[in-house]
C-alpha positions in Angstrom: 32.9 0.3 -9.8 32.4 -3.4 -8.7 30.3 -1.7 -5.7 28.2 0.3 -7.3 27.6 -2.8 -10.4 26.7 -5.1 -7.2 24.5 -2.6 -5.7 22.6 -2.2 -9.3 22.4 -5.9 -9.4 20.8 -6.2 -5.9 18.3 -3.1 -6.7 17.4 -5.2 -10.4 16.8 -8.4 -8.3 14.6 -6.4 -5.3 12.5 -4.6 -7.9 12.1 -7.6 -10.2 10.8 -9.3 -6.8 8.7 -6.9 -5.1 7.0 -6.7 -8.8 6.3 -10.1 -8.9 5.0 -10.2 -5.5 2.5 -7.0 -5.7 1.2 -8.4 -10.0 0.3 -11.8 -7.3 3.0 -14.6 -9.4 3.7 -15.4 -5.7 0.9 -17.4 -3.5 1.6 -16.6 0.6 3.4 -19.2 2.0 5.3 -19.8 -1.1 8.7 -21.0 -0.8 11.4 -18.4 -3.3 14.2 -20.3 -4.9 17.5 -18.3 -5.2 19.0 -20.7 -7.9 15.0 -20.3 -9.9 15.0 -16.0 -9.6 18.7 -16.0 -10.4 18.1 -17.7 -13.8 14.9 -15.8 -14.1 16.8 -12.6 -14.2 20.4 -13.9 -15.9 21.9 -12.9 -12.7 24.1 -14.2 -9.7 22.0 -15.4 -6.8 24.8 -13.4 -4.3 22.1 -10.1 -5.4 19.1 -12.5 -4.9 19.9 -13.2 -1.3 20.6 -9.5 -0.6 16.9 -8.7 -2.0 15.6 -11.2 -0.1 17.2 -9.9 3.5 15.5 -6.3 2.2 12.9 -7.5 1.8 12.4 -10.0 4.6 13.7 -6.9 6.9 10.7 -4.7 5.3 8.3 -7.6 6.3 7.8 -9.0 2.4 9.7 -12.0 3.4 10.3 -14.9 6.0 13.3 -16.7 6.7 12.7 -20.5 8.2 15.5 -22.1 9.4 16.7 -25.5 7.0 13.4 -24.9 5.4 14.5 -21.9 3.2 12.8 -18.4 2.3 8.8 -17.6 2.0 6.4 -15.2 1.0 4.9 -14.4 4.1 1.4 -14.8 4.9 -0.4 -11.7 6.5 -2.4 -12.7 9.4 -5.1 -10.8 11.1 -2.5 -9.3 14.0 -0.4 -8.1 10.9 -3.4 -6.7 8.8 -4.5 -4.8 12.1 -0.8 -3.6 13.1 -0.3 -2.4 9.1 -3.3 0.1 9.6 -2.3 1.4 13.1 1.2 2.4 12.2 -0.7 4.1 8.6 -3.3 5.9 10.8 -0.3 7.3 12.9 2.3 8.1 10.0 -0.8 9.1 7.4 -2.4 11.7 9.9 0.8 13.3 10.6 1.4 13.6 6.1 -2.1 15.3 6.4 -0.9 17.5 8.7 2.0 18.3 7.5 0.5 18.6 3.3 -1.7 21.3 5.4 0.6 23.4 6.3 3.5 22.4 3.2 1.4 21.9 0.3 1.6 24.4 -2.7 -0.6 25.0 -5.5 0.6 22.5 -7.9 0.3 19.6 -4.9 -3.5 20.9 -4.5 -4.1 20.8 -8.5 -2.8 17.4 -8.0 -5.0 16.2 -5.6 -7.9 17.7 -6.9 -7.4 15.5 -10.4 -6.8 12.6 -8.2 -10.3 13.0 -6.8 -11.9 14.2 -10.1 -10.8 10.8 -11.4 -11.8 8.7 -8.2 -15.1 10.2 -9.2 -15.4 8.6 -12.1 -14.4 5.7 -11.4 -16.7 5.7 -8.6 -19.8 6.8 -10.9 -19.1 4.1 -14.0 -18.7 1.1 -11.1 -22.0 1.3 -9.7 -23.4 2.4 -12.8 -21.4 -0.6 -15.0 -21.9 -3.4 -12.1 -23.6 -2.2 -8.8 -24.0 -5.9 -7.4 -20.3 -6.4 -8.4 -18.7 -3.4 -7.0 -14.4 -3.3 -6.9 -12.5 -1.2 -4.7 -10.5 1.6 -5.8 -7.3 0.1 -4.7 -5.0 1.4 -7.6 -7.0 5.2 -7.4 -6.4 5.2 -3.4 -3.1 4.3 -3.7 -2.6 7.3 -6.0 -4.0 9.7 -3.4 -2.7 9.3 -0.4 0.5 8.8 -2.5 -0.3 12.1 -3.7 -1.1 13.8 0.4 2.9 12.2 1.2 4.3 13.7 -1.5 2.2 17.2 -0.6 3.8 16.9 2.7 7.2 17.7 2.0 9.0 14.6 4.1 10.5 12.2 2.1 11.6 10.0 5.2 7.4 9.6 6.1 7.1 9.4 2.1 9.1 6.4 2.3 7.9 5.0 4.9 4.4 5.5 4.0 5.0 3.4 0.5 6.2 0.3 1.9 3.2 0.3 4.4 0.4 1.5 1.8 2.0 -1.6 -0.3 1.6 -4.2 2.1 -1.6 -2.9 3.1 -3.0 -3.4 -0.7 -1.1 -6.8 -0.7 -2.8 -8.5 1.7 -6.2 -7.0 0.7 -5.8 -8.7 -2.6 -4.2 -11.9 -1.6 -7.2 -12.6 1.2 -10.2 -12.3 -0.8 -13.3 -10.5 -0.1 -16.4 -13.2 1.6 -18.7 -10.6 0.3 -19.7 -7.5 -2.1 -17.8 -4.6 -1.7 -21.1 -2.1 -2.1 -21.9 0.8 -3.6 -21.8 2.3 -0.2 -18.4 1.5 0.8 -17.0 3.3 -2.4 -19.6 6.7 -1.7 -17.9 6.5 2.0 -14.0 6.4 0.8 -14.9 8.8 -2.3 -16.5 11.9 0.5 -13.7 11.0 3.4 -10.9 11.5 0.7 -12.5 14.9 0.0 -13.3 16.3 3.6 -9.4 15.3 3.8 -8.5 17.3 0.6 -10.6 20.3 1.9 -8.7 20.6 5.4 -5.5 20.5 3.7 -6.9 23.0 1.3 -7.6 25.0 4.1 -4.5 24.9 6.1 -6.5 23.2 9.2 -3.8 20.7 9.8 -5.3 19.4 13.2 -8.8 18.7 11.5 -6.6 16.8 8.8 -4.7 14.9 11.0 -8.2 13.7 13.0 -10.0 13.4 9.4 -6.8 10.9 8.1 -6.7 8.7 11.4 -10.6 8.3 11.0 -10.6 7.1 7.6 -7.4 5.1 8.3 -9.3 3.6 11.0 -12.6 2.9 8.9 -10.7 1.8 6.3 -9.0 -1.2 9.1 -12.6 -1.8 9.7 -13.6 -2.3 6.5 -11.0 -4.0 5.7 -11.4 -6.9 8.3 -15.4 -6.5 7.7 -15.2 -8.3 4.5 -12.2 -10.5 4.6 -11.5 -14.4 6.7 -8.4 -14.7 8.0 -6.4 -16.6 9.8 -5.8 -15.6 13.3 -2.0 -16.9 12.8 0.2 -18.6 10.5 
């Protein structure tokens, strides 16, 4: 009983974390007080220093020695390493939704898409020099091709990368417009992708998910400054 009530304790104070650091109460660089967190969620900070070794071990985190614990800054290297190991682990989901999917994953996807249409159409209507990307309804689909896939070990996997990815994208902000374009070009890749699962050609899916993986890195790096290191 004392096990499993530390183990809840340590899960509380990892969610409660992550949270903060995704909703952006964190800057990068940011040193994390065990003592502050602790009395932020009426809890020992023995489950705060577990979350933090999680979550430093799952790359949220760094550890300085005599300095203490920081929100770690994602630097160029890391933005481009995040999107080669998603190409790799998101082509094989798209290969395996292809041949694992069943009807309800497909009636999934397609509402997914439906949606990302919409929000694609009222953007550039509502604001076309002011364009936003899709973060949230991407998220949400590929989220949607893991789950289609069956695996719940690359599901897992998959989360924690597609979560870091989106971090840093809105912690390093954009040095120009996201356009009209750029949404048209994410909004007809998720769709061939959707098609060749639909159709059971899991090789085309794999290649179609590693090219918008890859376009999406480009992107990605296209509109953003940052620092070549820490």
């Amino acid at each position: 009983m004392r096990k499993d009530k530390k183990n809840t304790s340590m899960e509380t104070a990892y969610q409660a974390i992550l949270e903060r650091i995704m909703h952006e109460q964190f800057e990068p660089g940011m040193p994390l007080r065990e003592d502050h967190l602790a009395s932020e969620l009426g809890i020992s900070t023995t489950p705060i220093r577990e979350a933090f070794r999680r979550l430093e071990h799952e790359g949220w985190l760094q550890s300085r020695p005599f300095r203490g614990v920081f929100l770690r800054k994602f630097t160029r290297q890391d933005i481009c390493e995040l999107y080669y190991l998603r190409s790799a682990l998101e082509g094989a989901a798209a290969e395996a939704a292809a041949k694992n999917a069943t009807t309800e994953d497909f009636e999934k996807l397609h509402d997914v898409l439906e949606a990302e249409k919409v929000y694609v159409r009222e953007n550039i209507q509502a604001a076309p020099d002011s364009i936003k990307p899709n973060i949230e309804g991407d998220l949400i689909f590929h989220a949607a091709i893991a789950d289609a896939a069956h695996n719940q070990l690359l599901e897992q996997r998959l989360q924690m990368l597609k979560a870091q990815t989106s971090y840093a994208f809105l912690n390093w902000r954009n040095t120009g417009p996201y356009s009209a374009q750029d949404l048209l070009r994410v909004q007809e890749e998720h769709w061939m992708i959707y098609l060749a699962i639909q159709r059971g050609w899991d090789s085309l899916a794999k290649m179609l998910m590693e090219k918008h993986i890859s376009a999406a890195r480009e992107n990605h790096l296209k509109y953003l400054i940052l620092p070549d290191s820490e």
